[in-house]
N, C-alpha and C positions, 0 to 999 in steps of 0.2 A: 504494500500500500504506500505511495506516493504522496507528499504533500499536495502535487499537484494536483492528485481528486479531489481530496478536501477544498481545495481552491475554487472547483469547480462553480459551488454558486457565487463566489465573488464575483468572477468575471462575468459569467453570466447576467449577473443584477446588472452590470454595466449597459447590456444590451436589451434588456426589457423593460417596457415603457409602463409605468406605472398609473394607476386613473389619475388623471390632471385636479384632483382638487386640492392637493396641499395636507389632508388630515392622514393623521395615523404612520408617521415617519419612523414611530418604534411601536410597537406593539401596543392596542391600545390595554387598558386596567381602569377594573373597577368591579361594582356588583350586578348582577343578575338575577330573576326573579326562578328563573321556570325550574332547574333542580330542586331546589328545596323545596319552595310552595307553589308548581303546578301550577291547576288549572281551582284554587280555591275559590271560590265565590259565596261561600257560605258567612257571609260578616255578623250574619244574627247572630250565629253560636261560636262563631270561630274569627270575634271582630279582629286579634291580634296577628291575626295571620292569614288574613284571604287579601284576597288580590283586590286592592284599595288604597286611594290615595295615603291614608293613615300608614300604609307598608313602608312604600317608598318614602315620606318623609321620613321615619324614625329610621330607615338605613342610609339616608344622606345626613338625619343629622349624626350616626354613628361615623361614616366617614368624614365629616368635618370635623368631629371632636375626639376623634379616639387615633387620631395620627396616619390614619389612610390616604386621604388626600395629600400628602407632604409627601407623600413615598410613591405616587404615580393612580393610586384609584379612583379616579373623578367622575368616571360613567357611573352613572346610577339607571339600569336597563328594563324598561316594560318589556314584559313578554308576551304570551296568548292571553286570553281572556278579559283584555283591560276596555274592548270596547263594548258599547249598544247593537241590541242584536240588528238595531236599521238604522239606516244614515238618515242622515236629517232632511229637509224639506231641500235644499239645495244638493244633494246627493252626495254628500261631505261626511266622512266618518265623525263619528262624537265619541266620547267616552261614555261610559254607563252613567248615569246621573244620579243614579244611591250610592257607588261605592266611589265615583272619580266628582265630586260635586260642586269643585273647581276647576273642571276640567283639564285637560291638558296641558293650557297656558298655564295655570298658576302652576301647575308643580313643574313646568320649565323656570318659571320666573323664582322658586323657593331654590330648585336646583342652582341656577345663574347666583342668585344673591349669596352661596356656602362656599362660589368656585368650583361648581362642579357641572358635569353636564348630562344632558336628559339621554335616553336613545326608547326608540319604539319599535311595536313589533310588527308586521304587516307580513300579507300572503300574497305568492303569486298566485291568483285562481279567484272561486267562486266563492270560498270558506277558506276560515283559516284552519289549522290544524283541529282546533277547539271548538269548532261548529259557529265561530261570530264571522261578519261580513268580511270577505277577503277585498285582493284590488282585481280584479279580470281588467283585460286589454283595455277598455275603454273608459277606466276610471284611473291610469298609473298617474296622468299630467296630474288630474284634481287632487289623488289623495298625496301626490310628492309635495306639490302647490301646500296644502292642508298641511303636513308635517313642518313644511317652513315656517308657515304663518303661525304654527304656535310654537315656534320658534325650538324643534326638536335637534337635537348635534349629532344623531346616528340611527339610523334604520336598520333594523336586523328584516330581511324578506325571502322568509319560508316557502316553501312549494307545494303545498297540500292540496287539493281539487285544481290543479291545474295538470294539463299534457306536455308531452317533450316539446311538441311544435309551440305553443305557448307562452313554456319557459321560452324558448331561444330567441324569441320575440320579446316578451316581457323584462327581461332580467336587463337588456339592455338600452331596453325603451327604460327602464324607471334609473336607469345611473345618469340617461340625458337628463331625464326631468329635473330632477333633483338639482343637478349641475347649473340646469337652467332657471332654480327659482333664486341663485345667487346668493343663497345660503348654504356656507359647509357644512355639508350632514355624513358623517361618517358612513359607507354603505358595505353591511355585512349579507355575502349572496349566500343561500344554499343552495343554489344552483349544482355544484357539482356531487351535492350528497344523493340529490335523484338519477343521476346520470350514471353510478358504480363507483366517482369516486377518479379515475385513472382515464388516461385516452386510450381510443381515440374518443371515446365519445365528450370525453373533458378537453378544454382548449384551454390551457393553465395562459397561452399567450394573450388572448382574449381577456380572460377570467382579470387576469393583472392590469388592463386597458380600461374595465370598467366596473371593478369591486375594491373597494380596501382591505375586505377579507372575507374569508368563503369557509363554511363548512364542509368537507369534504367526506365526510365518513357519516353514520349514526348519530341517536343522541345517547348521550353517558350517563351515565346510571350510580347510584351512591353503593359502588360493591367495588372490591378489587379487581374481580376478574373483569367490568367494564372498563376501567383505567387501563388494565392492561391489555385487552384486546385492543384498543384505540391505537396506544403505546406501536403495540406491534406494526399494526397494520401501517400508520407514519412511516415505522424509520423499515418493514420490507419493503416501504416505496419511494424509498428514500431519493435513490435515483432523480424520479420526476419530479418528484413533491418539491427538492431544493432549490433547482432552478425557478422555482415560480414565485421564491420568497424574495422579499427585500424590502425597502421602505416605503409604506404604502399600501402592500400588498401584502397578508400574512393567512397561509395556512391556519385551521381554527380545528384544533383537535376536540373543541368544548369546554365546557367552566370548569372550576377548578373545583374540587368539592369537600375540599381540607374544612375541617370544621362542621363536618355533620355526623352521621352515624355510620355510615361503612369501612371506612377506613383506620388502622391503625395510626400510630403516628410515626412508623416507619416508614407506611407505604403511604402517608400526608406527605412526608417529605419526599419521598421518589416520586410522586405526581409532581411537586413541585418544581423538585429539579428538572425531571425529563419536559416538561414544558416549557421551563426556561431554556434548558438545550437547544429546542425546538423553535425559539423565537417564538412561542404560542402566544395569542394571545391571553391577559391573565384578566377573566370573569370568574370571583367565584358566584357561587351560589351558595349560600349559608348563611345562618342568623347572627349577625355582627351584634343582636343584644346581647347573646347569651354564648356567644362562641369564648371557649375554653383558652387558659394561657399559652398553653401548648399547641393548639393550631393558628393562633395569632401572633405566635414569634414564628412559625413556617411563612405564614401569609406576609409576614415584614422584615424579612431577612432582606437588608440593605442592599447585602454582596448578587443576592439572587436574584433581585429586581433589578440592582447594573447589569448584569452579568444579559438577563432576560432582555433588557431595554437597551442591549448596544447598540450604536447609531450606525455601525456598519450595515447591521440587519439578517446576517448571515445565519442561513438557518444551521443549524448542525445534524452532524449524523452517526451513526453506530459503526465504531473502527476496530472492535471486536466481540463474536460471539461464539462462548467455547461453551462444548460440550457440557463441562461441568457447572451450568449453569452461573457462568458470570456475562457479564455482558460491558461493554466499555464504551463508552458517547463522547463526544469530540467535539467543540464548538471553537472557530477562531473572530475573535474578537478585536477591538482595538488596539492601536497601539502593542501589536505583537503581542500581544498577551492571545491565552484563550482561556476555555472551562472543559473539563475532562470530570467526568461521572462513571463511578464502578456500580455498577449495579449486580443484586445478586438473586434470584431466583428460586434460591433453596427457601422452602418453610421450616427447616427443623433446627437449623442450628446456623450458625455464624458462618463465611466463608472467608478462608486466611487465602488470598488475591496474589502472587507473586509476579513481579515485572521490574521491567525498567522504561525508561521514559524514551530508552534507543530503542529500545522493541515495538515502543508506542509510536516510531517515525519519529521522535523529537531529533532538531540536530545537535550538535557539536555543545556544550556549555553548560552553564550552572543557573538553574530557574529557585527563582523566589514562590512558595508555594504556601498558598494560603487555602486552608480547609472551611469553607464556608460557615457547615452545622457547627464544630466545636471553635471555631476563633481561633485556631493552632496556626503557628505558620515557621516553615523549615526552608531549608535549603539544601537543593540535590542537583549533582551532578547525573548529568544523561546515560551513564552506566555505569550509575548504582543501583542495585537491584534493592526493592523495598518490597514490602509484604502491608499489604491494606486487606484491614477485616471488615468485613460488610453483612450488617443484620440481614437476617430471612427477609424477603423482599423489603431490603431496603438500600440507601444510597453511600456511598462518600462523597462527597463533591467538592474539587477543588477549581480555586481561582488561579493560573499560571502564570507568571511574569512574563514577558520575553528574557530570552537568555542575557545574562550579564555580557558576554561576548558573540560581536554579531558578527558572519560571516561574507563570504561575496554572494553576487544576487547571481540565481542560475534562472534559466528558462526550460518548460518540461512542455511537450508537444500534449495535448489531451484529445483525443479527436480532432475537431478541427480548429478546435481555438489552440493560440500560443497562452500559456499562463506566465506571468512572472512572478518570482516567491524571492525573496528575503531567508537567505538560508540561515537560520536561528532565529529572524525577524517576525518569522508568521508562530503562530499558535504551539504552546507547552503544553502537556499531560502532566499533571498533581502526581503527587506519592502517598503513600502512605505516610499516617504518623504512627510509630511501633508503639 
């Protein structure tokens, strides 16, 4: 394995044109409604938790005052269920009037006045996934128009009662509209998750022209084994998926679901990591009232949110996977540096990881290596072999310096692009701390 693969989506990003509106240069963050609480509409008996304006302010004002917004969380995201089963007398969607009963505007203008910003959820088709009025073809201009006017910052637009021929109409009729009501509205497609996901029937060229991020697989589920199907299915397509990443444009593995009930806090922080590796976008989904210490030092690890929010945008990818259930992620980052994740796969016991950092392609020199979870930080030469223990499905994650000494610059042929690398300049693998 070559630096020059890993290179690959740099150069790449170079050649792919991004949607022209300016939002979403690093991966956007912030909260989400639909994992945790669904499709709830019940407010009579379940007013603290159904899908109601009262929701959304008490988790915006959780990210304004609990140190979320300061670390990158500013979306606060309506999902299914937040509209009126009928549009209004001008054919304009409204929200439900018992549960949203300042409609839309005011909780953009309560979001705007915290620093933070709204996004909505809308369908390409007839219904939305949840049985409320979706956009078909001939309503995309009013309801994009409608989203502006109450002055929303990002549209998340689903595909449920719509067709292929439809979609390929719709998804890019509603990126003009939008464009053209001269409001930046961040646009998240799931276009490619009806389509399998992979081409040809996916045009990731396209996709990057006129979405700022796309759901490309399923939706995730609060269990391990979701996280890690998702997991897999990323980085066995890694290949494709990378070239399509960059600033602007970001793959969406789904929310993040650290801080609910399925997961351990081993496998919190392996979601966490492996989506930051990913460039993923970070939604979670979870109760910011009542979320535990212990998932909200995952959710506010500094190191992982740079690390996640590099301005290069480079997505990362899996540079090993052994038999023995370890598995090794690779991310290069700014300024020479990168992120290297051991992940481990066993559920019964601990797994003792042996390497060096020349086994891992790093070049020639001595990296500065900061272990993200524990705050450790050492210094290793490229062939010193170290040994890194790694929980049952869980992570090590390190930050990597660029090498103290840097090399000459070589050129590696990759297919048809020439790449140029920085020999010791581009991206380090962590060590172990013994």
């Amino acid at each position: 394995m070559h630096l020059a693969v890993f290179l690959l989506a740099s150069t790449l990003s170079a050649i792919t044109f991004a949607l022209d509106n300016g939002e979403m240069r690093t991966p956007p963050m912030g909260w989400l409604a639909w994992e945790r609480f669904r499709c709830d509409i019940d407010c009579k008996n379940d007013p603290k938790n159904c899908i109601s304006e009262n929701l959304f302010i008490d988790m915006a004002d959780r990210l304004a005052e609990d140190g979320w917004r300061e670390l990158g969380y500013t979306y606060v995201n309506i999902d299914d269920c937040w509209a009126s089963m009928e549009r209004d007398e001008n054919g304009r969607l409204q929200a439900d009037p018992k549960r949203f009963p300042g409609g839309i505007p005011r909780l953009s203008r309560y979001m705007h006045d915290r620093g933070l910003k709204l996004g909505i959820y809308g369908d390409m088709g007839t219904h939305t996934c949840g049985g409320y009025p979706g956009t078909p073809l001939d309503k995309i201009e009013v309801d994009a128009q409608t989203f502006a006017d109450w002055e929303v910052d990002m549209l998340k637009f689903d595909g449920c009662y719509s067709n292929a021929s439809e979609q390929e109409k719709g998804y890019p009729l509603m990126s003009k509209a939008l464009n053209a009501t001269g409001r930046p509205i961040g646009y998240s497609c799931s276009w490619p998750a009806y389509q399998g996901g992979l081409p040809p029937k996916v045009n990731y060229t396209q996709l990057g022209e006129i979405c700022n991020l796309w759901r490309n697989y399923g939706d995730i589920q609060d269990s391990w084994g979701s996280v890690l199907s998702i997991a897999d299915w990323f980085f066995e397509n890694q290949d494709i998926l990378i070239p399509a990443a960059g600033p602007g444009r970001w793959n969406d593995p789904d929310m993040l679901v650290v801080g609910d009930f399925g997961l351990s806090m081993d496998q919190s922080r392996s979601q966490m990591a492996l989506w930051a590796i990913m460039a993923a976008p970070l939604f979670m989904s979870n109760d910011l009232r009542t979320i535990s210490s212990g998932a909200r030092n995952i959710l506010q690890n500094k190191m992982i949110i740079s690390i996640n929010q590099d301005p290069m945008g480079i997505q990362g990818r899996r540079i090993v996977k052994e038999k023995s259930h370890i598995e090794v992620f690779w991310r290069s980052l700014s300024n020479g540096a990168s992120a290297l994740v051991f992940f481990s796969r066993r559920t019964d016991m601990p797994y003792r990881y042996q390497t060096s950092l020349s086994k891992l392609n790093y070049t020639t020199g001595s990296y500065k290596i900061y272990d993200v979870y524990t705050d450790q930080t050492t210094m290793l030469k490229d062939t010193t072999n170290f040994v890194v223990s790694v929980n049952p499905t869980g992570v090590v994650m390190w930050y990597v310096s660029a090498p103290a000494k840097l090399h000459e610059r070589h050129f590696y042929k990759s297919g048809n692009l020439m790449e140029s690398v920085h020999r010791g300049d581009e991206n380090t693998i962590p060590r172990v701390f013994l």
